[in-house]
Steps between C-alpha positions, in 0.01 A plus 500: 500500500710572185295517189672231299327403164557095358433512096529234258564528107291133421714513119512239218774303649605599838324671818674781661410608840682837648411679836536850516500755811306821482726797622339834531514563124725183419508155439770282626552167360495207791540193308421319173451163376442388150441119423393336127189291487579134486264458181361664243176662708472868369461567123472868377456648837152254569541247793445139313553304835401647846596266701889467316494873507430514910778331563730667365343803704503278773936444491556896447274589801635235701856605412444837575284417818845346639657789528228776582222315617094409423435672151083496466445801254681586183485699188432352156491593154316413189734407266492769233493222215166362607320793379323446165485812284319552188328741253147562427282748327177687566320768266224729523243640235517872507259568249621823366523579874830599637622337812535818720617345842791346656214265717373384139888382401519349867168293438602418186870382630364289790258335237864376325617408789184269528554316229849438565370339804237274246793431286695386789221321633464302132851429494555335832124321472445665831117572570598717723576885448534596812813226546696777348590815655614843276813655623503701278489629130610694210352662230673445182299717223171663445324495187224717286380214213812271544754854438712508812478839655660657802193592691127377471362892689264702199669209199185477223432116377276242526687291702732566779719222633787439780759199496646434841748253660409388871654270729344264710570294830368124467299493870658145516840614537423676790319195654723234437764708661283558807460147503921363484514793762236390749671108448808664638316666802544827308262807544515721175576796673537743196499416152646684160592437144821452450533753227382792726767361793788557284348842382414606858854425619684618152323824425412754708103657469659806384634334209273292405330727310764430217469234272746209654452152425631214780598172366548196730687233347449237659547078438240422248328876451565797453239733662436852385341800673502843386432868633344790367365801695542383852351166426552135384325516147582203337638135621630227250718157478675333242576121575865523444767592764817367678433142416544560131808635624610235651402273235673671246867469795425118466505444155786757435684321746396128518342582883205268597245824653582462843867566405435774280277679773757436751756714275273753421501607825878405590560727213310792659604446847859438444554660108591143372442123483696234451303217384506113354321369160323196467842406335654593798717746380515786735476953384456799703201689375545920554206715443657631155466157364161422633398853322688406186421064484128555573376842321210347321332386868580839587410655211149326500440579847569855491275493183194344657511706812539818267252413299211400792602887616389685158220286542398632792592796504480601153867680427827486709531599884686768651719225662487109604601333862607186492475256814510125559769256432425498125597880478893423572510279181818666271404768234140517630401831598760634148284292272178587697569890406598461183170330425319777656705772360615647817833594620705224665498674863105530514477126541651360814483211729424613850556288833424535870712832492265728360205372724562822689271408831748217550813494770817412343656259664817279445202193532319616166472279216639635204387532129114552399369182596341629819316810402212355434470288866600768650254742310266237588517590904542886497207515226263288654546648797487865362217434231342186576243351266163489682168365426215700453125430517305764363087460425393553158119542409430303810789204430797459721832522279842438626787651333860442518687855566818485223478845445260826650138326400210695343158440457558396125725208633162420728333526178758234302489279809137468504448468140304819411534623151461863563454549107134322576400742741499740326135669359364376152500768249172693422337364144653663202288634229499466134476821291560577166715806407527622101401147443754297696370313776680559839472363857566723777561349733320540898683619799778266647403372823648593796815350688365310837562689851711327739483579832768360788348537848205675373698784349545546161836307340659441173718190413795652567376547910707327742366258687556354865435163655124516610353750218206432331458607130154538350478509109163602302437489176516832325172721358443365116548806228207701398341452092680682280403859518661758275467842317560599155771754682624193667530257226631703226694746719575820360465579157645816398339721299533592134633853463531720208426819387258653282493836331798564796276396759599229733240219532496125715316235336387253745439078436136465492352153664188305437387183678257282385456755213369766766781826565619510853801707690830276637345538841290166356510205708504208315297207500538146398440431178561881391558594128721782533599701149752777526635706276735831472399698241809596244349497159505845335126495512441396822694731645391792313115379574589587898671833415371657217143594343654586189359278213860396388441166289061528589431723137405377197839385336607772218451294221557517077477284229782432282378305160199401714713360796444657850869706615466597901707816516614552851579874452171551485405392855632636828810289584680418821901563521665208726888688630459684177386259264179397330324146708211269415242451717623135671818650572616374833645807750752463710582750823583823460377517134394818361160564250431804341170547274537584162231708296344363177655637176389591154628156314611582120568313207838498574432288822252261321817422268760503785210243688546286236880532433410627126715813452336729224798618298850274412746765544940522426719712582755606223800810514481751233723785479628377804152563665326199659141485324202252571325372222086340560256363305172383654449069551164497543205772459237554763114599410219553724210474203654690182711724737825438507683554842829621602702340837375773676135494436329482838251186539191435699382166625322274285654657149538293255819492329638325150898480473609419148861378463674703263757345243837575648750657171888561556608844520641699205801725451211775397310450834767683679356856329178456719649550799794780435569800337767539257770813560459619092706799582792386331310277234666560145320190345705219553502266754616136628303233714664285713412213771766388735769659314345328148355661230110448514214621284145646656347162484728277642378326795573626871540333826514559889840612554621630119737844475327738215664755328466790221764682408459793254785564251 
């Protein structure tokens, strides 16, 4: 017995029924028959009447059955517009807790595609979930506190979250075409969506790895399916095809819409039409004109379809096929690729002729119309849609097989939110570190265990008709339990040197007032104080026993006021320069001790910015000289001290100011000696080049002279 195969495309406004021949590794076409429904009975792919539906079924099979006999099987598909797609969101607390697993990003995916399913279920009032079947879904970005990210593996946050677009299968399409089926004394023998018919029959599985989208443009939808590493990832529709086409032909030319459809498709069978207006004036209608009369419809079409494909897909294809009668409108597939940015020959309509598997024959129909009927028998046939029943913590699922099933589909289908299975987290404690209160938090719990025919699975496990999946909840996290070492991490020392030693200062910990080493483990409720020593002082209290800063301060008394004369104490050199005690170090920094010093009067002055002469600085004979006369005089009882009198702590010291008089001419003789060699008597005085007398007054800066006649 040949193997002959009888498939039906059930579309919005006509059935077409083909039977095809399998040849070793071909297909032969036998016959085809395509008939319109005689009312409106099919909106957006979803049979509205059964029994009007059926007998349309009925008049192809029959026609067909005349010539080749009883036809009790066929192949079906689900019409690619029925499916439903939409968005949804799901997000996970990390806690400060990394997500470090690609299982965790699956759970937390599946749990999206769970409410998808609720927000489906909402929308259509359906009570229902399982009256909706995921073939498939998408994720579209991941999140760390609402930033969109690239991955979600080791990202720090407090929340996580994952937006996804899935597609689902109303279960009532599938029934209500079993049912106009069964009134035509139809078995289903295989069933498909139409989307992955035209794929199967379009693109090879080695290239469907690429990203390709397949658009059938059909009557009243156009139906989009798209590839992406050797799979279907995304499906779409936009509610606009060749009908607005057509409409746009009628009012153009004054065509009621049977007219107008009639040449649309006289002008792609035969390259023109010639037609007659309402007015009944007739014009022949060429494709140029159609492209050029009507470019807003085809503008508007090629944007919507465009448009739906960023959508789904999120940035432009590597190419586009087009198929069904809608794709040989004028202009489409140039505006379609302009839209999309892509170069005019990577969008194309394709027809029976690249269905590869097929015969050629001179009995073909032409033109892309058939692929997807055709796709229809040699898919179903090849990758028929099954159903699976598969037990899931003791409850009989069944599943139907779009795509290679897992057990998180089993998971969808039976409503388990996987994100609730997971363990509780361990109770956090409350501690208090330098004063701020802080919550660490306890151990996440665990993921649960799945295990697929008592052998340990993840969500990604395929699954097989029969299986039986067993879920458990996973362990809840331990208390919070963690050390100093682990809390803080590691601090690094504090080094410097000291004297030209090398020396680590380490941070020093108390809790609860009480010292204790980072090995700690803290407890709820903790009052942890840390601190790294980097005063001056504190350092030098952990490597020195000198008593730098610990003496008596060097003290004298000015006029009965205390002076604290640092000279007199050992000091500490910071990179070379003199430091306080509450200096803060920094790494690397160098200290050197400094020993005490006999403190004069000289420093008491220079301590109190009081210099104890006022002093110029005059030229004469061409010789600089510096002039001084004391500001203030110093006594320690009736003793009267010089700036270099050495002092002892606790003296008691009186500073009287001193008048302050201008210099004279005269005072210059106290501080040279005159050349009288050549002296005969008489002499002149001058200042800056002016004659001057020996009392004249003298400044900082003047030019003295005496020059002997």
């Amino acid at each position: 017995m040949k193997d002959r195969i009888f498939a039906l495309d059930i579309g919005t406004r006509s059935v077409t029924g083909i039977i095809l021949e399998k040849r070793d590794q071909t297909y032969h076409m036998l016959d085809y028959y395509m008939m319109e429904h005689k009312e409106r009975s099919m909106r957006d792919g979803q049979i509205h009447n059964v029994v009007a539906v059926s007998e349309t079924i009925i008049e192809v099979k029959n026609k067909l059955e005349s010539s080749h006999g009883s036809l009790s099987k066929v192949c079906v598909a689900a019409a690619g517009r029925a499916l439903m797609t939409t968005q949804a969101t799901a997000s996970k607390s990390l806690q400060d807790t990394p997500i470090t697993s690609e299982e965790t990003i699956k759970h937390l995916e599946l749990s999206a595609v769970q409410m998808a399913q609720l927000n489906l279920q909402k929308l259509q009032q359906d009570a229902d979930l399982s009256s909706y079947y995921c073939v498939g879904y998408s994720v579209l970005h991941y999140r760390i506190d609402q930033q969109q990210i690239g991955s979600l593996i080791d990202q720090r946050g407090t929340e996580a979250s994952v937006e996804i677009i899935a597609t689902f299968l109303p279960k009532v399409v599938v029934e209500s075409l079993l049912a106009a089926l069964g009134r035509a004394n139809l078995e289903m023998e295989a069933l498909t969506l139409e989307p992955i018919a035209a794929i199967h029959v379009l693109i090879p599985e080695s290239m469907r790895r690429l990203n390709v989208v397949l658009v059938d443009i059909g009557a009243g939808t156009s139906d989009i399916a798209i590839t992406d590493k050797g799979t279907v990832v995304a499906y779409g529709m936009v509610p606009i095809a060749g009908d607005e086409i057509t409409e746009a032909i009628s009012d153009q030319y004054l065509l009621d819409f049977p007219s107008a459809e009639k040449a649309k498709r006289m002008i792609v069978d035969n390259g023109e039409a010639i037609v007659e207006d309402i007015l009944g004036f007739e014009a022949t209608i060429t494709p140029n004109m159609i492209e050029n009369d009507i470019t807003d419809a085809i503008d508007n079409l090629a944007t919507q379809i465009s448009n739906e494909i960023i959508n789904l897909n999120s940035h432009s294809p590597k190419a586009v096929m087009l198929v069904g009668g809608g794709s040989l409108t004028p202009g489409i597939t140039n505006s379609i690729a302009s839209k999309l940015n892509l170069p005019i020959n990577r969008v194309a309509v394709r027809g029976i002729d690249a269905i590869n598997q097929l015969e050629k024959t001179n009995k073909l129909p032409t033109g892309p119309d058939f692929v997807t009927p055709i796709g229809i028998g040699i898919a179903a046939k090849q990758n028929p849609v099954h159903y699976v029943s598969v037990t899931v913590n003791g409850n009989t699922i069944r599943l139907f097989e779009m795509k290679e099933l897992t057990v998180g589909d089993c998971l969808i289908q039976s409503s388990i939110d996987i994100q609730k299975w997971y363990g509780k987290p361990g109770i956090a404690s409350i501690i208090t570190i330098n004063n701020k209160e802080v919550t660490l938090p306890g151990e996440i719990g665990e993921p649960p265990s799945i295990q697929l025919n008592d052998t340990n699975a993840s969500v990604n496990s395929k699954i097989h008709n029969g299986d039986i999946i067993t879920i458990e909840k996973g362990r809840d996290g331990k208390h919070a339990q963690v050390t100093i070492q682990e809390l803080l991490g590691d601090i690094p020392p504090l080094m410097i040197y000291y004297n030209g030693a090398k020396y680590h200062i380490y941070p020093q910990f108390e809790v609860n007032n009480v010292p204790v080493t980072k090995e700690y483990s803290i407890q709820d409720r903790d009052n942890l104080t840390w601190r790294q020593p980097n005063s001056l002082e504190a350092v030098l209290n952990q490597v020195s026993s000198d008593k730098v800063g610990k003496d008596e301060p060097f003290i004298v008394y000015v006029n009965e006021e205390p002076i604290h004369i640092t000279k007199g104490e050992p000091q500490i050199a910071l990179n070379g320069k003199p430091a306080t005690m509450d200096h803060r170090l920094k790494q690397g920094d160098r200290l050197q001790l400094l020993l005490a010093e006999q403190p004069t009067v000289k420093d008491v002055l220079n301590q109190l910015n009081k210099p104890l002469t006022h002093r110029i600085m005059v030229s004469f004979n061409n010789e600089s000289v510096e002039l001084a006369q004391p500001l203030y005089v110093i006594k320690k009882g009736d003793s009267i001290l010089d700036e270099d009198t050495p002092l002892k702590k606790h003296d008691r010291l009186k500073v009287y100011e001193q008048e302050q008089q201008p210099f004279i001419y005269q005072d210059i003789f106290r501080y040279v000696d005159l050349d009288l060699t050549n002296a005969n008597g008489k002499f002149s005085i001058y200042q800056n080049n002016a004659p001057s007398s020996f009392h004249s007054t003298i400044k900082h800066g003047d030019h003295l002279q005496i020059i002997w006649e």
